[in-house]
Every structure is written in C-alpha cells, then in structure tokens.
ZADO-1210 file (C-alpha; in nm, 4 decimals, padded with zeros to 6 digits):
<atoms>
<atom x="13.1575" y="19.4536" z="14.4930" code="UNK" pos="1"/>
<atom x="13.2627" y="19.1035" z="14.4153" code="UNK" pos="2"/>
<atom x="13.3626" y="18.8106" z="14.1941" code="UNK" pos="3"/>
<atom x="13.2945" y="18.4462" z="14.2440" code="UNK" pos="4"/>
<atom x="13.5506" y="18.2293" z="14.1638" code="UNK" pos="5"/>
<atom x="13.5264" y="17.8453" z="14.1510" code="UNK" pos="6"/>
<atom x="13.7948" y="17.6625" z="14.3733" code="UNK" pos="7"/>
<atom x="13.9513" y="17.6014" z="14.0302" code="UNK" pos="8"/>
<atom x="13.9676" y="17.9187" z="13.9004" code="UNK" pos="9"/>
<atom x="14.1120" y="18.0317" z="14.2191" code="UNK" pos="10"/>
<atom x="14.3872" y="17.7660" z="14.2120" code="UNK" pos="11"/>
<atom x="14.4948" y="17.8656" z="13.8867" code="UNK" pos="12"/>
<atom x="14.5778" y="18.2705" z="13.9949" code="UNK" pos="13"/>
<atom x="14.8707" y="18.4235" z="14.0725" code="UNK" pos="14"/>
<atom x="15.0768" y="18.3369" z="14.3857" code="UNK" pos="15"/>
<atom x="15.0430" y="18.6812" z="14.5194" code="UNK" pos="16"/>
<atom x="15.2038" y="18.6621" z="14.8577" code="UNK" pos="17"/>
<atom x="15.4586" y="18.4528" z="14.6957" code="UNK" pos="18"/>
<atom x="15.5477" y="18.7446" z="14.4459" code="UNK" pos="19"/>
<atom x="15.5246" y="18.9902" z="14.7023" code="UNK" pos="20"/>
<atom x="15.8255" y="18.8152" z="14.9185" code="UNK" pos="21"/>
<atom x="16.0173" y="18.7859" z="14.5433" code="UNK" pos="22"/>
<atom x="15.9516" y="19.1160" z="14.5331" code="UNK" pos="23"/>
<atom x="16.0861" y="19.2377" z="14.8676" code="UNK" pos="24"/>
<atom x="16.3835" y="18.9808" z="14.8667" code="UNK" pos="25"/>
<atom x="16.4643" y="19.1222" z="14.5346" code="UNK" pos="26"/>
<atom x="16.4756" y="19.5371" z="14.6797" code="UNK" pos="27"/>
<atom x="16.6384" y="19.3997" z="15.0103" code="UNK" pos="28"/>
<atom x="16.9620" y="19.2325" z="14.7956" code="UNK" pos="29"/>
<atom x="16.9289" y="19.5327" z="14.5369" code="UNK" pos="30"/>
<atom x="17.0252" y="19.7448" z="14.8616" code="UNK" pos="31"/>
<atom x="17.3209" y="19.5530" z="14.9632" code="UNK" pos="32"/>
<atom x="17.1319" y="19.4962" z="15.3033" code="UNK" pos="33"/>
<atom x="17.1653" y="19.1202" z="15.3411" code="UNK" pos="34"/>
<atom x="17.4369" y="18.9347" z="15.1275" code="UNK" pos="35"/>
<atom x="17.3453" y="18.7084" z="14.8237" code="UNK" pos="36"/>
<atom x="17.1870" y="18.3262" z="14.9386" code="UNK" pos="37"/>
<atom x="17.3637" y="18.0354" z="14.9505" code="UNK" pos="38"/>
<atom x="17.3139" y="17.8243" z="14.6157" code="UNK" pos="39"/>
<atom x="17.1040" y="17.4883" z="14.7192" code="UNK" pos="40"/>
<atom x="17.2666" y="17.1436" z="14.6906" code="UNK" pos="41"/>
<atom x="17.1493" y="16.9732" z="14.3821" code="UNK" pos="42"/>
<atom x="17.0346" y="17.3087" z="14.1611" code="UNK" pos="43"/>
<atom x="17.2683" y="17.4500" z="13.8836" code="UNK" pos="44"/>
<atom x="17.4157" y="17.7979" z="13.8521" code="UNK" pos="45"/>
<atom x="17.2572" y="18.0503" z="13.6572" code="UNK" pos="46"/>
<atom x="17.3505" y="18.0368" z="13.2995" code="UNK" pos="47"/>
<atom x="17.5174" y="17.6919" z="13.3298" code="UNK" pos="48"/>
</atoms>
C-alpha cells in the first residue's frame, strides 16, 4: 500500500519529526525535568 507524492506535494506536508521533538520538549518541561530555555537574543517575550 502506497501513495505517490510529487516532490512538491511532499514539501508542502507536515514537519513531522519537527512536531515530534515540540512534542517531547513540551512533556519533558511539563514534568519539571529540565528547566525552562533561555529566551534568544533578538526575539520578544510572549505576549509583549
């Protein structure tokens, strides 16, 4: 079983792994196992 996707189509899909490591990130900091990360030089808080 299959699907063939042009190299566009594919381009335009989901970042998978990337929302997998959001994902796991996002449960790792939920459980208080690593501490917040640092804000980056340049970007605004949230909410400002």
């Amino acid at each position: 079983m299959g699907c063939t996707l042009t190299d566009e189509e594919f381009g335009q899909g989901p970042d998978v792994l990337a929302n997998l490591y959001a994902l796991a990130v996002e449960k790792v900091l939920v459980q208080g196992l690593l501490p917040p990360p640092d804000p980056v030089r340049g970007q605004a808080a949230p909410g400002r």
